[in-house]
C-alpha positions in Angstrom: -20.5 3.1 20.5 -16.9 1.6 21.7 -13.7 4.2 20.7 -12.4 2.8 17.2 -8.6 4.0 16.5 -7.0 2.7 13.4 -3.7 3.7 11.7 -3.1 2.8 7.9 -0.6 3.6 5.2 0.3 1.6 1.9 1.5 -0.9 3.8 -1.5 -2.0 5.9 -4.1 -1.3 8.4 -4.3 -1.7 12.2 -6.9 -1.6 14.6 -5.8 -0.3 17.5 -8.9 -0.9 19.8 -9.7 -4.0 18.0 -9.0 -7.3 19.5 -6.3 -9.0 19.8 -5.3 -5.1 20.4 -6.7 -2.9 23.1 -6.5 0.4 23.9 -5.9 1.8 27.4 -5.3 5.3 27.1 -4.8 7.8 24.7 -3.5 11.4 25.5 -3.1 14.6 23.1 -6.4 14.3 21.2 -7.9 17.9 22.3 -6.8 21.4 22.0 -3.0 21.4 20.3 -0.4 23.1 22.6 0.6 26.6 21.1 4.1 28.6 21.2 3.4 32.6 22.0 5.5 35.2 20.6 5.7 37.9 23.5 7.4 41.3 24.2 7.4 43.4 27.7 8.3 46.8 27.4 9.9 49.4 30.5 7.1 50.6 32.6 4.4 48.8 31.6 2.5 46.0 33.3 2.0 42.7 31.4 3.2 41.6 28.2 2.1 42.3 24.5 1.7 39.0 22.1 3.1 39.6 19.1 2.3 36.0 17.4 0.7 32.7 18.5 1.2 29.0 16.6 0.1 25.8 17.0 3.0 23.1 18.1 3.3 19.7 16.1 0.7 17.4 18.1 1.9 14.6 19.8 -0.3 11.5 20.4 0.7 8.7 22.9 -1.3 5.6 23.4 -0.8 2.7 25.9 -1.6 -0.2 24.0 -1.5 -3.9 25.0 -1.8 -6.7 22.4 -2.8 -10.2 23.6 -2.7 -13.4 21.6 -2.6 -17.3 22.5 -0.5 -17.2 19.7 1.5 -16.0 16.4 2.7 -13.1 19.0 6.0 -12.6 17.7 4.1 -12.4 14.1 2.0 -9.9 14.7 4.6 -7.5 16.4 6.5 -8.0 13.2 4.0 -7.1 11.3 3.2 -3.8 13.1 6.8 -2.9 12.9 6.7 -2.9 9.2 3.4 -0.7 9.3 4.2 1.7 12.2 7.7 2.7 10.3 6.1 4.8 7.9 4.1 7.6 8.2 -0.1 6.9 7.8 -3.1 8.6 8.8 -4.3 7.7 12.4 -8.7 7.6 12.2 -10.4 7.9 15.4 -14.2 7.2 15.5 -17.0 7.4 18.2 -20.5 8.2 18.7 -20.9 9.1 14.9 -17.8 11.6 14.9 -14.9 10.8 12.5 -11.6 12.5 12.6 -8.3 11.9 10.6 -4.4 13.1 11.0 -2.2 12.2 9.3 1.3 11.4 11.6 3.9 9.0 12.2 4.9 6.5 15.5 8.3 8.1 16.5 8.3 6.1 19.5 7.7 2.4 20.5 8.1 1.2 23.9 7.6 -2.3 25.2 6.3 -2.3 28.7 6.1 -5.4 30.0 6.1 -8.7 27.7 5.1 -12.4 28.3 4.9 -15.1 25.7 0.9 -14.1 25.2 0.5 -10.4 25.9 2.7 -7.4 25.2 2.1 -4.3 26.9 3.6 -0.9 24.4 3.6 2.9 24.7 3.6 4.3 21.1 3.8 7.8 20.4 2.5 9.4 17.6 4.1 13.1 16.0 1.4 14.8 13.7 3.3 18.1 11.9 0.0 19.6 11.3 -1.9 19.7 14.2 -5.3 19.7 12.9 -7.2 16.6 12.8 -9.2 16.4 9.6 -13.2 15.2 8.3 -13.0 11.3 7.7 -14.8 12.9 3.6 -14.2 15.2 1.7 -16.8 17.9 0.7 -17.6 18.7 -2.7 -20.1 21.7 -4.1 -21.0 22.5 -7.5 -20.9 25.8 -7.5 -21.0 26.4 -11.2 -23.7 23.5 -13.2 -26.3 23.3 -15.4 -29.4 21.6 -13.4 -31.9 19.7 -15.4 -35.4 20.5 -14.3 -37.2 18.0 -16.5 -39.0 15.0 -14.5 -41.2 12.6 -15.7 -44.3 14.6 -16.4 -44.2 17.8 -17.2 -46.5 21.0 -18.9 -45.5 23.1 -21.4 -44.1 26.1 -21.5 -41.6 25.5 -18.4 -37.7 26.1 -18.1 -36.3 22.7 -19.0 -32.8 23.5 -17.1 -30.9 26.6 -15.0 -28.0 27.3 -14.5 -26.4 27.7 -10.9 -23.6 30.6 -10.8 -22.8 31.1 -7.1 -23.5 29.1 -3.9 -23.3 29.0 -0.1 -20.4 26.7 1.0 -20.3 26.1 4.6 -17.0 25.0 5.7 -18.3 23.6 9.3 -15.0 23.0 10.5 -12.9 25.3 13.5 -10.2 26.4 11.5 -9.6 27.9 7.8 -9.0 25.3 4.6 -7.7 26.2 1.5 -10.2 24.5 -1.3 -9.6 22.9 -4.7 -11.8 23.7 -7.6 -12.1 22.0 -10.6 -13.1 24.0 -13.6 -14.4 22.0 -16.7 -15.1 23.6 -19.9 -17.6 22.3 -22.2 -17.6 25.5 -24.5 -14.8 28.3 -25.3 -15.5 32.3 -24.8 -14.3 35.2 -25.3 -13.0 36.2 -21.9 -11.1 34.6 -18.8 -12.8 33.4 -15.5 -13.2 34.7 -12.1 -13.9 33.1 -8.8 -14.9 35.2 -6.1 -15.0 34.0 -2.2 -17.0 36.0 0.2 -16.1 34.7 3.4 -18.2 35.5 7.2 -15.5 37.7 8.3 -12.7 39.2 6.6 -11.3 40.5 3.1 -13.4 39.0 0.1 -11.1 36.6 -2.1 -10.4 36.7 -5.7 -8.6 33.9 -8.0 -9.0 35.4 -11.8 -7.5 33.3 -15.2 -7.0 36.1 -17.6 -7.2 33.8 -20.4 -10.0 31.8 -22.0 -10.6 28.3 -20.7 -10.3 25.8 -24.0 -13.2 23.3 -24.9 -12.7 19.9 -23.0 -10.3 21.6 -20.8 -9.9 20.7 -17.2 -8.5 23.2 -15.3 -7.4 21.9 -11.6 -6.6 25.2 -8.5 -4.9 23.8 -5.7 -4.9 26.6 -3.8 -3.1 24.6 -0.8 -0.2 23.2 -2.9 0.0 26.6 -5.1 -1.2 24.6 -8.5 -3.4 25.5 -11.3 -3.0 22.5 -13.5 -4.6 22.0 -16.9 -5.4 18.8 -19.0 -4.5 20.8 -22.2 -2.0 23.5 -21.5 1.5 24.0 -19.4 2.8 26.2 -17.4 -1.4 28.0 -17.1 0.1 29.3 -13.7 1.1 32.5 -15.7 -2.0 33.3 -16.6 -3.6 34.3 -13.3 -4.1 37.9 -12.5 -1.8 40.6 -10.4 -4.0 40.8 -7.8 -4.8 36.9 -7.4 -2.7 35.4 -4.5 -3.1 31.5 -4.2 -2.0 31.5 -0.7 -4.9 33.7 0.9 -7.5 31.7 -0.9 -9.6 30.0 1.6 -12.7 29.0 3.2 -13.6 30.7 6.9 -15.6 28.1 9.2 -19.0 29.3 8.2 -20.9 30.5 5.1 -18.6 31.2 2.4 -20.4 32.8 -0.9 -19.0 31.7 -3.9 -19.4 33.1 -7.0 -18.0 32.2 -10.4 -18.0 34.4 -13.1 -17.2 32.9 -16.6 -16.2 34.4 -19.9 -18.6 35.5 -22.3 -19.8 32.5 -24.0 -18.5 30.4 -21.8 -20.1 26.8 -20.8 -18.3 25.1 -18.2 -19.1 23.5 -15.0 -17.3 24.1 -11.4 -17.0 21.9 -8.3 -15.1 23.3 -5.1 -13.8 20.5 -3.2 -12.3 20.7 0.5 -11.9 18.6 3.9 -13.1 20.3 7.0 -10.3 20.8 9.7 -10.7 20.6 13.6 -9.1 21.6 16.8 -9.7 18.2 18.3 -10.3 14.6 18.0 -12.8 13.1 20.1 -14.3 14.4 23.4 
């Protein structure tokens, strides 16, 4: 299967290794350069690192674009698209990454009146390059068990309160989790992570959850939005911190705990994050 690269924001699409364009190279798809943090200290060998972070990820492609005609068109037309920031999707041998970036750099090298030859470079902030789908789990539902034929007595439904979530990307993502109530209790709600390695993870709602109230944690962005309420941000715990929320690459555990006499249904959503893009 041939390399597919395509960048698209609201503006349009391209195919970059589609004809009339065609890819020649492409550099800064692998491991993301990192900055150290280092200290040396009198009399001793070495160095001690004291912090490590991943650089902004560059992305240069040599591109040429040959057309019999409507050249001039088409370079417009990229212009337009290129000037704004988009996600850049790379694709091959069944393996689908996304980033999103923008061209900070465009560089003709060589044009004729059928066939430009560019260099455009490509600045992604966040250096991780994403799944092409998101992931969702119910990790709170009702199941119904009834099929076609069935003998009596046997459980008609049951109910699923905590589930293995395997984020199978290299790197930690913060998840969002959609809470929807179908029946009010007495108590608030607790979601508990217990990731492969590390502290175990607690977001708690001290109040009840309303009936037909959608309750959206956006544990990225720092939001816990509700259909019903404002302001619901107040009414998470002491000890729940939005920011340390997340899902280890691996078997998470998650458990939700609801309020007495609650009936709701949970859904934690997330998009696994890589190192690379294609190798």
């Amino acid at each position: 299967m041939m390399l597919h690269i395509g960048f698209r924001n609201e503006y349009g699409t391209l195919e970059l290794n589609r004809k009339p364009c065609r890819v020649l190279s492409v550099t800064g798809l692998g491991m993301p350069e990192r900055e150290s943090e280092t200290v040396r200290y009198a009399d001793s060998h070495g160095q001690e690192t004291l912090h490590v972070t991943d650089q902004a990820r560059v992305i240069t492609m040599l591109v040429d674009l040959l057309m019999k005609e409507g050249l001039g068109r088409e370079l417009a037309k990229m212009t337009k698209i290129l000037y704004y920031p988009g996600t850049l999707v790379i694709r091959h041998k069944g393996k689908s990454r996304a980033i999103r970036c923008r061209c900070t750099a465009w560089e003709e090298d060589g044009r004729t009146p059928i066939l430009a030859k560019m260099v455009l470079q490509f600045t992604c902030d966040d250096p991780a390059f994403l799944g092409a789908h998101e992931q969702e789990e119910g990790v709170f539902e009702r199941i119904d068990l009834i099929e076609d034929s069935f003998v009596l007595p046997m459980i008609f439904t049951k109910r699923v309160t905590e589930k293995n979530v395997i984020n199978t990307g290299d790197l930690p993502v913060q998840p969002v989790f959609i809470l929807k109530c179908t029946k009010t209790g007495t108590e608030g709600i607790k979601i508990k992570n217990t990731p492969p390695e590390g502290e175990n993870q607690l977001f708690h709602l001290t109040v009840p959850m309303l009936e037909g109230e959608e309750i959206r944690i956006d544990f990225s962005n720092r939001r816990v939005q509700s259909n019903k309420r404002e302001g619901i941000i107040h009414f998470i715990s002491d000890d729940t911190f939005l920011h340390s929320f997340r899902l280890e690459p691996g078997c998470n555990h998650i458990e939700v705990i609801p309020g007495v006499g609650t009936d709701l249904s949970a859904q934690c959503i997330f998009t696994p994050r890589y190192l690379e893009g294609i190798y």
